[in-house]
N, C-alpha and C positions, 0 to 999 in steps of 0.2 A: 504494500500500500504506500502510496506517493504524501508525505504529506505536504498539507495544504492549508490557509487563511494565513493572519497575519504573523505569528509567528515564522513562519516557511516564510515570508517573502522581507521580513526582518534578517535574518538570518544569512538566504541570496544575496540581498543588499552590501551586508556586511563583509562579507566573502567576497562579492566581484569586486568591494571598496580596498579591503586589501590587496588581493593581488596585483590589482592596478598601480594602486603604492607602490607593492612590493617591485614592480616591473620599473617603475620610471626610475626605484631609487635603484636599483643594479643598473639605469644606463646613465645614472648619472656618474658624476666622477670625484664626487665630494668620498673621502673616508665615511665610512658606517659608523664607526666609534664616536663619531663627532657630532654626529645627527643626530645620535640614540636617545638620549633625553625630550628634544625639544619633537624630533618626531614621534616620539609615542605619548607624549602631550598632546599632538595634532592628530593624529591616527584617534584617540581616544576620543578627542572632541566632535570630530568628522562621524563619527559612527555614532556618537550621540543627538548630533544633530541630525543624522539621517534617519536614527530611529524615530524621533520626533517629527521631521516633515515624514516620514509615512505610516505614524500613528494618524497625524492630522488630515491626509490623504485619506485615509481609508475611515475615518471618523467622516468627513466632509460628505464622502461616496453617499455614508448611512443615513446623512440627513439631506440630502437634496438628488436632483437627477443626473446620473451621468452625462448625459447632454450638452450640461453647464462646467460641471466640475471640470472635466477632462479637460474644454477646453481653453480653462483661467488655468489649471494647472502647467500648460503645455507652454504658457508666457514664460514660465522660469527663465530660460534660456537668453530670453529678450533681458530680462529684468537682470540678468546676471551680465551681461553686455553693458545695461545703464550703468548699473554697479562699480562694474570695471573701468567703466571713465571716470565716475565721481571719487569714487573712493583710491582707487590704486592709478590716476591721470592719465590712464592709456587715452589715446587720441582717437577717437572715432570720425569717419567722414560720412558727408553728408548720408550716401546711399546705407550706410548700416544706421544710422538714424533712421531714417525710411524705412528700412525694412523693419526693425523695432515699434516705429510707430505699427506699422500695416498688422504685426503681429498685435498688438496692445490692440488695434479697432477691430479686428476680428474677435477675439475672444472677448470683446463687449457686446460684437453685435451677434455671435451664436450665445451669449449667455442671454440676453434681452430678448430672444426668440421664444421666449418660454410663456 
């Protein structure tokens, strides 16, 4: 028997989170010994906060329609794009602006279809 609900997709999460970790930190070329502390700080937090956006994911699911949910959830992407210019100054050009916008007006105008 496969299991399944939020535990099991807790669990996935955490799993593809590390080995993806695990993969960038073996190509990167910083010593491990040097990392060890402050990345299992960040390993630690990263998987806390992912178990919390997909608590709140799958809480969100139980009280409104997929319809909606899925597709305000699916801005992340955008919204972590905004992020990355405000908070950490990367320089965005006009057309990723645009496409960020286009993304933010669609998941308003499928969640207002309700």
């Amino acid at each position: 028997m496969t299991p399944s609900g939020p535990s099991a997709l807790l669990v996935a999460s955490a799993t593809v989170q590390v080995v993806v970790g695990a993969f960038l930190l073996r190509r990167s070329n910083a010593p491990f010994p040097s990392l060890r502390p402050r990345l299992i700080r960040l390993t630690t937090l990263v998987l806390v906060l992912a178990a919390v956006a997909t608590i709140g994911y799958l809480f969100a699911l139980s009280q409104g329609p997929a319809a909606i949910i899925v597709p305000l959830v699916a801005t992340s992407p955008a919204l972590g794009g905004l992020l990355g210019g405000m908070l950490l100054k990367e320089r965005l050009r006009r057309l990723q602006y645009a496409g960020v916008a286009l993304g933010l007006l669609a998941a308003v105008l499928l969640a207002t279809q309700g």
